[in-house]
Steps between C-alpha positions, in 0.01 A plus 500: 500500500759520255405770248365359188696754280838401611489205415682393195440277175721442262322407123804335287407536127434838293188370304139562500487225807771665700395845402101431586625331822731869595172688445255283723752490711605874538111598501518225831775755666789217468845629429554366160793454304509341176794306350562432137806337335488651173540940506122572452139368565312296280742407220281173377153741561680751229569212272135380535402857365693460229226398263235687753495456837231233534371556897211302547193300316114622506372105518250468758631394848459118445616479193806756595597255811487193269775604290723379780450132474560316795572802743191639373304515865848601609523810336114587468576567883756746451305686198225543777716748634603637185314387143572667164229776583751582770785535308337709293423726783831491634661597149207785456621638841819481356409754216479191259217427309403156366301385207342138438621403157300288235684145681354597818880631575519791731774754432616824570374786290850554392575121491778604649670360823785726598241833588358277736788371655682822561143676637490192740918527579478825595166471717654214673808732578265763654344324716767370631629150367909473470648393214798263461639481175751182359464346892451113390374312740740162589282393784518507857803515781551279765351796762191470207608809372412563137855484262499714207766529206535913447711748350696530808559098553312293723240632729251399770186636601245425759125561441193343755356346205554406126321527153664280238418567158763419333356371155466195330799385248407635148745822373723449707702815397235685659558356855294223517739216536387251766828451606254573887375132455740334686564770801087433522553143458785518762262601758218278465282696287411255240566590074368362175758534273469795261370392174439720153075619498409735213776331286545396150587088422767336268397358176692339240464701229703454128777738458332597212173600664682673767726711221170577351236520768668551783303832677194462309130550726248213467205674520164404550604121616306301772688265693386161642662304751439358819468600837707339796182323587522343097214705422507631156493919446512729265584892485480722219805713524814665277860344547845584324734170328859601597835372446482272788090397475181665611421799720256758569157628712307152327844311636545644867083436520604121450833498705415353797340231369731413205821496763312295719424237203877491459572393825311214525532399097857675380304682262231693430188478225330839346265453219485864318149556284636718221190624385263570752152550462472266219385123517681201381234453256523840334858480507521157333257627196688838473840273424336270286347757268722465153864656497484648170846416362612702863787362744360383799639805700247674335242291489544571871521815509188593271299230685551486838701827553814272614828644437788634641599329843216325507544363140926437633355300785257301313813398301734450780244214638415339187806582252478591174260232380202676727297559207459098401234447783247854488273308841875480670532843467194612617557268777817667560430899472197397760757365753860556370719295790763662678734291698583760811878337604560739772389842697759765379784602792344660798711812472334541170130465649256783548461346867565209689265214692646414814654620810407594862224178538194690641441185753833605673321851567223622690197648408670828543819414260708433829735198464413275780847391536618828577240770656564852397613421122207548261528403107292665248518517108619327215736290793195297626414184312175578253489648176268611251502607088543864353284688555500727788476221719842493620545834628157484619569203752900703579357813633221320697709223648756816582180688667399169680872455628565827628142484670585215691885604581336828690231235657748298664722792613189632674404099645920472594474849692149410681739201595742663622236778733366235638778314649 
């Protein structure tokens, strides 16, 4: 039998999915080596930590696997192997400790992600994996070889079996380009295309709300729109205007949904409550109480608390007659329309929705088109909000890959005793 440790994967992508893959791997006694196209691990993880390193979520297992819409039973499958409890394990072991945050967030004590990354770098390097810095992968040879773009010029390398994760399309700077959806594509491994998840939309805003409001936080709003079944939600959230529309944690929450209402309409319809927590009623009578000689700014500020952004978009939809009709501007700070034209760029989105179609892999992450190449991370085709989700589902999809890479090495040498 051919030993198990000689045999040799090769993991193409330095994130958490690639990286998580190397260590199940090595622990397996596979020769790893571990490819990158940028000159370090985990540029878009570092990023991420930016504003503290969000790892995981504490909701509650069905809740947790619900945040990934339709690929939900899809990825509860692969957090059976590895959940957020796990994670936090892992980082523990790791010398990292983690903290649940008032959101239900988990972070690192720090909040930082680049002590984690190096502590997991370096015990990756110890036990064995090989790094390949600025190596980008251009697909395979005619011999199936793997082609790589490197320092040196164009290389191959041969491996017995293959992790992809090569991420999704967002930052692209960072390495995650997609320019790998047509080699996949190529060789009948079937690709939705990349689209912008976690994203901000277009709006047509007035030059002069944009000089002035450009940048400013809506905070508390709760958004209503509807689902892609037309059912009607609503999510209590915070969200930024910008130059160029509407972002933010309240925003990405909605994404999926919103982009998908564009497709099929061209556009799509938010209603933002400006003041929640109060009724209709009680916001009606609070306007209609007597001005007192005061503008009607003012009046809204004293009354209802309205100014600001909120009081600039209140104007922007009704003009500067909104104070003539008080009921149409209750009406209006209780669902303020937004008109969503389109999802920002996808180089500018926090993640992307698309990718690797999970029907075109096995239950394992192995493309069925092409035994011995395994996909895992932000590559595959689900996506979920902020949260903690996302890297959640990366390192477990990179666990569940590498798993079943070292499973059908041992099934191809059985194979091969047995002849």
């Amino acid at each position: 039998m051919t030993d198990a440790s000689k045999r040799r994967l090769a993991i193409i992508g330095g994130g958490p999915a690639g990286l998580m893959a190397a260590e199940v791997a090595c622990a397996a006694g596979l020769a790893v080596d571990l490819y990158e196209a940028k000159g370090s691990m985990g540029r878009k993880f570092l990023i991420a930590g930016k504003g503290g390193l969000n790892l995981t979520h504490s909701d509650p297992m069905p809740l947790f696997a619900q945040r990934y819409r339709e690929r939900s039973e899809a990825v509860a499958s692969w957090l059976q192997q590895f959940d957020a409890d796990a994670l936090r394990a892992w980082a523990r072991d790791l010398g990292v400790e983690t903290y649940v945050g008032s959101s239900g967030r988990v972070f690192p004590m720090d909040r930082k992600a680049a002590p984690l990354l190096r502590g997991w770098v370096r015990r990756l390097k110890e036990q064995g994996v090989v790094f390949h810095v600025q190596h980008r992968w251009l697909g395979w040879g005619d011999d199936g070889a793997l082609r790589f773009h490197s320092p040196t010029g164009d290389v191959e390398r041969t491996a017995d079996a293959v992790v992809l994760a090569l991420g999704g399309g967002s930052w692209p700077q960072l390495g995650s380009d997609g320019l790998w959806q047509d080699v996949l594509q190529e060789r009948g491994i079937a690709v939705a295309p990349l689209v912008p998840a976690n994203c901000g939309f277009d709006i047509a805003w007035s030059a002069h709300f944009v000089q002035r409001h450009a940048g400013a936080p809506l905070k508390p709003v709760v958004a209503h729109w509807q689902d892609r079944s037309g059912t009607p939600q609503q999510l209590q959230g915070e969200c930024v205007a910008t130059s160029t529309g509407i972002e933010g944690s309240l925003i990405y929450a909605l994404a999926a949904d919103l982009r998908a209402q564009i497709d099929a309409d061209g556009v799509a319809e938010l209603g933002l409550d400006l003041l929640p927590g109060r009724s209709l009623e009680r916001v009606s009578a609070e306007l209609e109480k007597p001005r007192k000689g005061r503008s009607f700014s003012e009046h809204l500020r004293r009354q209802v608390g309205i100014d600001g952004v909120k009081a600039a978009l209140l104007y922007e939809h009704l003009g500067k007659q909104a104070g003539d009709d008080l009921a149409l501007v209750a009406r209006t700070l209780k669902r303020l329309p937004l008109r969503l034209l389109r999802p920002r760029p996808l180089a500018e989105a926090i993640s992307s929705a698309g990718g690797v179609q999970l029907e075109a892999l096995d239950a394992q992450l192995m493309a069925r088109a092409r035994p011995g190449v395994f996909c895992a991370g932000e590559m595959l085709d689900w996506e979920a909000p902020t949260g903690g989700y996302l890297l959640t589902a990366c390192f477990a999809s990179g666990l569940r890959a590498a798993h079943g890479a070292v499973q059908w090495l041992q099934q191809t040498d059985r194979a091969t005793d047995d002849r």
